[in-house]
N, C-alpha and C positions, 0 to 999 in steps of 0.2 A: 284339477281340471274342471269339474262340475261348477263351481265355482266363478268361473269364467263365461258359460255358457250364457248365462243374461247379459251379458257384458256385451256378448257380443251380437245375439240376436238385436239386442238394443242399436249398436252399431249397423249392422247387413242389411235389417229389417226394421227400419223406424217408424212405417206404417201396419207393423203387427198389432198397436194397441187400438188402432183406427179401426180396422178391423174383424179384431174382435168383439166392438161394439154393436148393439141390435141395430137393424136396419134404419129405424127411425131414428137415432140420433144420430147416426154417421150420415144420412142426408138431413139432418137438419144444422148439422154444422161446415157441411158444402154448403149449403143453402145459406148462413149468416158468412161464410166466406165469400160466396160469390155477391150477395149483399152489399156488405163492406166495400169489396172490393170495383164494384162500381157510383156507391154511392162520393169513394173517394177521389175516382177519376173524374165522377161528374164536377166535383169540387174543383178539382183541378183544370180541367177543360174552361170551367165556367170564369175561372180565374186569367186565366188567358186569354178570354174572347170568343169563346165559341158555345154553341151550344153544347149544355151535359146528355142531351140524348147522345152523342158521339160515343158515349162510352160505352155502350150497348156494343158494340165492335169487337169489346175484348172478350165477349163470350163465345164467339167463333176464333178459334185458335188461327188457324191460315189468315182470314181478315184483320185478326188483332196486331199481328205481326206486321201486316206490310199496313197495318193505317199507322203503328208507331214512327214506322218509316217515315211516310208521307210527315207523320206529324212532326218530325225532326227537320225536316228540309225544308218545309214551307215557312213564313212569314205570320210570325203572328199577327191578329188583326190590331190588338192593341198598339203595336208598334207602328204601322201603320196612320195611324191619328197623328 
């Protein structure tokens, strides 16, 4: 049974190794995750016709969600042309 136990902390708890890490690398790998992860929407945005500032929106969680929204039902501009 001992044998099992990493098994499954790994399973229940897959942010335990996150955590155990010192303060300053567990925010500096949110910090290269939130990065990315806007630098890629600007990418994206920007490919579709809009400005990449837009993507600044997914860091507020309630805005990110209903601008995805908006962003699914509207008209793209390129389209548009």
């Amino acid at each position: 049974m001992e044998q099992f136990i990493p098994i499954l902390d790994a399973l229940y708890a897959p942010q335990a190794w996150f955590l155990a890490q010192p303060k300053y690398i567990s925010m500096a790998i949110v910090g290269l995750m939130i990065a990315a992860t806007l630098t890629l929407a600007g990418f994206i945005l920007a490919r579709m016709g809009y400005k990449p500032l837009w993507a600044l929106l997914l860091v507020v969680p309630t805005v990110s969600v209903i601008g995805l929204w908006v962003l699914a039902l509207v008209k793209f501009p390129r389209e548009k042309q």
